[in-house]
C-alpha positions in Angstrom: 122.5 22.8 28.1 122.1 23.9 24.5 125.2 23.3 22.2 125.8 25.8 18.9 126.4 24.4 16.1 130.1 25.8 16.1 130.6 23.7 19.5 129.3 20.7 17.6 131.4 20.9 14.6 134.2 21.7 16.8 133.8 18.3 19.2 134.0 16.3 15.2 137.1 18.0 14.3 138.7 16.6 17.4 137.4 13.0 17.1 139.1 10.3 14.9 137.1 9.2 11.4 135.4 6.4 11.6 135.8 3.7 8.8 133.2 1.9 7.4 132.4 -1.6 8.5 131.3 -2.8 4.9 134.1 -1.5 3.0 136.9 0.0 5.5 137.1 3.5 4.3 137.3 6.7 6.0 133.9 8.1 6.9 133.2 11.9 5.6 131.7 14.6 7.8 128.6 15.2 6.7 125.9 18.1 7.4 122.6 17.0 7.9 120.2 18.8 5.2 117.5 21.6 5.6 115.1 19.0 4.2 114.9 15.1 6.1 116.0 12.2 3.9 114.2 9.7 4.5 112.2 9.9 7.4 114.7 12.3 8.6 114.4 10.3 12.6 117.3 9.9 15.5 119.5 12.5 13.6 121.1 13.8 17.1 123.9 15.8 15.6 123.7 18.4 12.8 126.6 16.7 11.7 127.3 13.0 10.6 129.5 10.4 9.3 128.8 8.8 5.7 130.8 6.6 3.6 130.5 8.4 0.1 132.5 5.2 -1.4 131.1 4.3 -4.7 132.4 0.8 -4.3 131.5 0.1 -1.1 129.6 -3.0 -1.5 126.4 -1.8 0.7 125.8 0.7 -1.9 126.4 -1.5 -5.0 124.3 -4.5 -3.8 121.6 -1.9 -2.3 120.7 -1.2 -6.0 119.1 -4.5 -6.1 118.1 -5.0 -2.8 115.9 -1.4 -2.8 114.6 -2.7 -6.3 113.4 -6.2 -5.0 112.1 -4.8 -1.6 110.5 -1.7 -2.4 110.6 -1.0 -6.2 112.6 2.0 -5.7 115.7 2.8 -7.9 118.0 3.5 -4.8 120.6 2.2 -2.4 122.3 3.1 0.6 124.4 4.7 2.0 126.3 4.1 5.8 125.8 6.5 8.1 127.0 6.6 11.9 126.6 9.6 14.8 129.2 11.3 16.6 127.6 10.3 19.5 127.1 6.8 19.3 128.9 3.7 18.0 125.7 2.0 16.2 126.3 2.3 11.7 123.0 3.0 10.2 121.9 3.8 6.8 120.3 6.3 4.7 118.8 6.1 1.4 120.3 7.8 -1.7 118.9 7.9 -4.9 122.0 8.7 -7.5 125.7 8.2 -6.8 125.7 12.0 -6.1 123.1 11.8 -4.3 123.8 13.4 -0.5 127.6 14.6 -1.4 126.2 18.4 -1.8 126.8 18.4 2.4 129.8 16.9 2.8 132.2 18.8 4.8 135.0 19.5 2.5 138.6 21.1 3.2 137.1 24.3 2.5 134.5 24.1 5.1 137.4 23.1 7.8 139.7 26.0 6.8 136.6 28.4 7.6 135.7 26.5 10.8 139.2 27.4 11.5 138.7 31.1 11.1 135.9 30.9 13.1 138.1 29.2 16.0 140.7 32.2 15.6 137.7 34.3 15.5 137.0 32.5 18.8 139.5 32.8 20.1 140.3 36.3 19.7 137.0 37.0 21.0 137.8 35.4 24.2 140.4 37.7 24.4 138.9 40.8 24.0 136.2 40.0 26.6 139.2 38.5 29.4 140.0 41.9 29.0 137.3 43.6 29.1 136.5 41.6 32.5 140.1 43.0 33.8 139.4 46.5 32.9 135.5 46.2 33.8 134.9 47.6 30.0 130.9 46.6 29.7 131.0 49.1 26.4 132.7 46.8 24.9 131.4 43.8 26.6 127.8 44.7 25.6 128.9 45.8 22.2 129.7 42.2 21.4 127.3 41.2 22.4 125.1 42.8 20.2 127.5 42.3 17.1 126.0 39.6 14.8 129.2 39.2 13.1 130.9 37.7 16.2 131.1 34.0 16.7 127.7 32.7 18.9 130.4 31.6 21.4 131.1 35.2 21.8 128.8 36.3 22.0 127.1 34.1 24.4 130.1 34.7 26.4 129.8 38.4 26.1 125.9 37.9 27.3 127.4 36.0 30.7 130.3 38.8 31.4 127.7 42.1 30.8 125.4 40.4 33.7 128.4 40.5 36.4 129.7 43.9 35.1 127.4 46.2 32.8 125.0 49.2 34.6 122.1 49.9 34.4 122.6 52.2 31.3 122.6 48.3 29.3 118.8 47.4 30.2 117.2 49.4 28.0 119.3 48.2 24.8 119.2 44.4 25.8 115.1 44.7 26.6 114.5 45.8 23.0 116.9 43.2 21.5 115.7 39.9 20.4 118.3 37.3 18.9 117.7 34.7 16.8 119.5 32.2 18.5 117.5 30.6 22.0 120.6 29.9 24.1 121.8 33.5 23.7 118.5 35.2 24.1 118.2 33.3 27.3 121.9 34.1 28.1 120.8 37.8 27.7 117.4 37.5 30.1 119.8 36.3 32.8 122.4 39.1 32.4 119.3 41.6 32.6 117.9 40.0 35.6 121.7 39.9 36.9 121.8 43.8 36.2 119.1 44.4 38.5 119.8 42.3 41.0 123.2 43.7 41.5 121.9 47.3 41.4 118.4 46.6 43.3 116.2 47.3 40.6 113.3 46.5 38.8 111.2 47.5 35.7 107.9 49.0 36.5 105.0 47.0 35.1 103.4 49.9 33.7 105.4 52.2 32.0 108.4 50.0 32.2 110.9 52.5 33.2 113.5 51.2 35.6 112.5 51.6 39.2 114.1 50.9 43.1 113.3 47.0 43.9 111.3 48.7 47.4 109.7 51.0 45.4 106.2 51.7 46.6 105.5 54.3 43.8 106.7 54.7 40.7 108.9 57.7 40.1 107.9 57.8 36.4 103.9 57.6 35.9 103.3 57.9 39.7 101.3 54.3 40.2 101.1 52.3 43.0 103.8 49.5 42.3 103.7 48.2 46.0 103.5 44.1 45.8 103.2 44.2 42.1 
């Protein structure tokens, strides 16, 4: 099962800090960059834990201990997963070096939008369920401004309650994110199952599931 990034972030916000075992502060959230430090291996989260302490005394002795080792004017940095309990470490080269992805108080007031965002979203669709509104239901869908959760959500709900009048604008959709284009296949494949349908392989107009012909260029569709 895929997570979103949102579902990720939103596990992080609900765990305790760690503190780092070299010098006992508390760890930052950190997002992983677009481009690997390091080797950029066994990163299982898009988000981490760093100690950004300049006096931490990893990162002041690292100086030395990169420049003996490897002739490299670096240090490091401790890093640990969300998902495990092992403290790793990552290479830095400046003081600054890695703090452009910390997760700052900024980033967590607009995570908590998104939640409300969520939230409301959830709403709209438990209604929607109630009132058997696929409009609506498909609409979000489709609406890149609504939270992946949503919208993923909104995938799941138009299989159990949108016609057949929603085939044609979910076929010619793609989305950018895997787990909701996938959400979408199975709400088409849902659609016709519920109505005893099928698309025919040659014109791709929607035909009966026991259809021998096809009502729309006339071939022979019969075990095809």
């Amino acid at each position: 099962m895929f997570e979103t990034k949102e579902q990720v972030f939103e596990k992080i916000m609900e765990q305790e800090k760690p503190a780092c075992p070299h010098c006992g502060q508390e760890m930052s959230i950190w997002e992983i960059p677009p481009i690997a430090v390091g080797d950029g291996l066994g990163w299982d989260s898009p988000y981490m834990y760093v100690c950004f302490n300049d006096e931490c005394p990893l990162f002041v002795e690292g100086w030395e201990n990169m420049w003996e080792n490897y002739a490299q004017r670096a240090s490091y940095r401790c890093i640990k997963s969300p998902h495990g309990s092992n403290f790793e470490v990552m290479p830095v080269f400046s003081s600054i070096g890695g703090q452009g992805q910390i997760v700052d108080d900024e980033v967590v007031a607009a995570e908590e939008r998104l939640k409300e965002s969520i939230k409301k979203g959830f709403s709209i669709l438990s209604e929607c369920y109630v009132s058997n509104d696929s409009v609506t239901c498909v609409q979000m869908l489709l609406d890149p401004s609504e939270p992946a959760r949503v919208r993923i959500k909104a995938a799941e709900m138009a299989g159990d309650i949108a016609g057949l009048e929603a085939l044609e604008v979910l076929n010619n959709r793609r989305f950018g994110n895997e787990l909701l284009q996938e959400k979408s296949n199975e709400a088409i494949s849902k659609i016709h199952e519920r109505h005893f349908t099928r698309e025919c392989p040659f014109c791709a107009e929607i035909i009966k599931k026991r259809a021998k012909v096809c009502k729309h260029c006339g071939k022979d569709v019969a075990g095809v």
